[in-house]
C-alpha positions, 0 to 999 in steps of 0.5 A: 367491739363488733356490733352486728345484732339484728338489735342494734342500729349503728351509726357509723361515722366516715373519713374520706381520704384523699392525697392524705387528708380528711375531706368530702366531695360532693356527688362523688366529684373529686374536683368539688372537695372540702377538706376538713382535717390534715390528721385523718388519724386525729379525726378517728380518735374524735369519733370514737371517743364520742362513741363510734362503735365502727369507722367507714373509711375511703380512699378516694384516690384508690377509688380512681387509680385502682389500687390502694394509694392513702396507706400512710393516713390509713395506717394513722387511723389504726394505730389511733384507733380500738374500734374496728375500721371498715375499708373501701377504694381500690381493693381489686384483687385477693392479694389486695384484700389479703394485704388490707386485712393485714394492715388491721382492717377489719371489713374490706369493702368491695365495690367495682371488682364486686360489679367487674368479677363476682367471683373473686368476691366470693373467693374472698368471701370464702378465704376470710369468712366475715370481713368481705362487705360489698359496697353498691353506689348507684345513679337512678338505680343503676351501677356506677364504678370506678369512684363512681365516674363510670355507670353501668347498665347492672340495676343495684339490686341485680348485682346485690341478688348474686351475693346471697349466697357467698358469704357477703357480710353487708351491703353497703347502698350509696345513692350517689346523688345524695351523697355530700348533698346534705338532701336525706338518704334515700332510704326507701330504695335502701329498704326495697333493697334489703326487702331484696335479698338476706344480706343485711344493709347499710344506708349510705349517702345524704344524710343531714340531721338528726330526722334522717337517722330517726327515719332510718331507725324506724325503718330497720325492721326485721322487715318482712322477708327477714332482712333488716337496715344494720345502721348509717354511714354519715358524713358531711352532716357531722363535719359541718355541725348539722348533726351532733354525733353523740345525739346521732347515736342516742336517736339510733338507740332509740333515745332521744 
């Protein structure tokens, strides 16, 4: 079940594919990887019968290559899975985003060609109303592409402010410097961002523990201008055992 109401806050678990395997990188570096699992589809399974609503799903190696390159793993993860898959690297053109949605993916992430041709993010858009997200990673504020090893000069919030009116149905904000590093989210310029625009916006990056999700709650809104955080991509935090994903989501549910 797609949860999008403004009530609800999820936490969202991610797998991080690459050359087939389930791993993580530290700060977006392909050579500082950890792998975690040779079976990306066993690891869905696992997160959803703890009670993910939604999958984050990167191909890492598309990331870099420009194209889509873990198909078989992605493939294994939907055949496993009845929750919806949300899925980012290397979707660069429509017929890109067309032949990922056919797979079975329920959002395709944009990122680089977001940055490179906004445009065609909003054709997208318009083609498949709803399933188009943009992923925004940043360094100190600042754009970085192409699997994060090339920073722009284009401010987050500069290239979040040109989708506001195409249909783009979340933004997804990774603090590059945060990500893998177990250091918290950067929540605060996670907010500013969705203060910024009317697109609802994922925190992504950093988390580790169970504080970070609280924060993030509480933080969520509706803030002022309408907007609010719809939930959190974690990583690193629940393969390593830091944050136990059943009390993640109770704790994004406001139990405790």
């Amino acid at each position: 079940m797609e949860a999008d109401s403004p009530e609800r806050f999820l936490v969202i678990p991610a797998i991080d594919l690459k050359d087939g395997r389930c791993v993580r990188l530290f700060q977006g570096e392909m050579a500082r990887d950890t792998v975690y699992s040779d079976d990306p589809g066993a690891v869905a399974v696992r997160w959803q019968g703890l009670g993910a609503e939604r999958l984050h799903v990167v191909d890492l190696n598309g990331a870099f290559a420009g194209r889509r390159v873990n198909s078989a793993a992605i493939r294994a993860i939907l055949a496993a899975l009845a929750i919806p898959v949300q899925l980012g690297g290397g979707i660069r053109t429509l017929d890109d985003v067309a032949s990922t949605l056919e797979m079975g993916i329920r959002r395709v992430i944009l990122g680089t060609v977001a940055c490179r041709d906004p445009d065609l993010v909003r054709e997208a858009c318009r083609l498949f109303p709803g399933r188009v997200s943009v992923g925004i990673d940043a360094r100190d504020g600042l754009v970085a592409v192409s699997g994060w090893a090339e920073r722009t000069d284009i401010r987050a919030v500069d290239l979040a402010r040109r989708f506001e009116d195409a249909g783009v149905a979340e933004i997804i904000f990774t603090d590059i410097h945060r990500d893998g590093a177990l250091t918290g989210p950067n929540i605060a310029a996670t907010r500013a961002l969705a203060e910024s625009i009317t697109i609802p916006v994922i925190v992504s990056g950093g988390v580790s523990g169970p504080q970070d999700i609280v924060a993030a709650r509480e933080q969520a809104g509706p803030l002022a201008n309408g907007n609010r955080l719809s939930g959190i991509i974690t990583g690193k935090a629940i393969y390593d055992g830091r944050l136990d994903f059943a009390v993640a989501l109770r704790l994004a549910r406001g139990e405790h």
